[in-house]
C-alpha positions, 0 to 999 in steps of 0.5 A, a space after each residue: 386316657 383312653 384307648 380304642 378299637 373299632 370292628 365294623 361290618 362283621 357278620 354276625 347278628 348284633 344279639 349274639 354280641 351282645 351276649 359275649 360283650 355284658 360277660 367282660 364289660 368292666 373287667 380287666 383286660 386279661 381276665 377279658 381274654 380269659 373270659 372270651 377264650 373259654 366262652 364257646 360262642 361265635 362271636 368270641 373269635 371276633 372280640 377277642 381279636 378286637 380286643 387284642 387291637 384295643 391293647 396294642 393301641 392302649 400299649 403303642 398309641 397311648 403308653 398305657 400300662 398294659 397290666 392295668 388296662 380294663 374294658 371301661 366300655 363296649 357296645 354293638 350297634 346293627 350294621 347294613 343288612 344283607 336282604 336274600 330270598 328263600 323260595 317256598 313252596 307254591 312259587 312263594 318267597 321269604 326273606 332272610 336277612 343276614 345282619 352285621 354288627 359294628 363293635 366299639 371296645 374301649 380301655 381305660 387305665 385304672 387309677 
């Protein structure tokens, strides 16, 4: 049995996640909230939030037991890219892109 939680378009580059999402794959999901809430990076406001879903769905959805709960499986994939332009000098303009991230958490009980 597992347990779900999906976090699509939000915007903050698929790297930064990355990053906030190798610290706490495997690991069960309280010392995870613990992880996420002393690591100062943007992208831990998002995936603590996701992972607070992923545990209410294991606990309402699934009668899973909470205290057993682990991360069994996270990625980020690159959502749409926001495409804006910067003017540069001598009537130039360079391309800025503002990526968004779509974030899959899931839990397992462990055995």
């Amino acid at each position: 049995m597992e347990a779900r939680a999906y976090l699509k378009y939000a915007r903050i580059s698929p790297r930064k996640v990355q990053i906030v999402l190798d610290l706490i794959r495997n690991k069960p999901a309280d010392v995870a909230m613990a992880i996420l809430r002393n690591t100062p990076k943007a992208a831990s406001e998002y995936l603590i939030k996701l992972l607070k879903s992923a545990i209410a769905n294991a606990e309402n959805n699934h009668n899973m037991d909470v205290s057993r709960l682990y991360v069994a499986e996270c990625f980020v994939s690159p959502g749409p890219i926001l495409k804006r332009i910067r003017p540069r000098a001598q009537g130039r303009a360079y391309r800025i892109e503002k990526k968004s991230s779509h974030v899959t958490l899931v839990l397992k009980e462990k055995e």
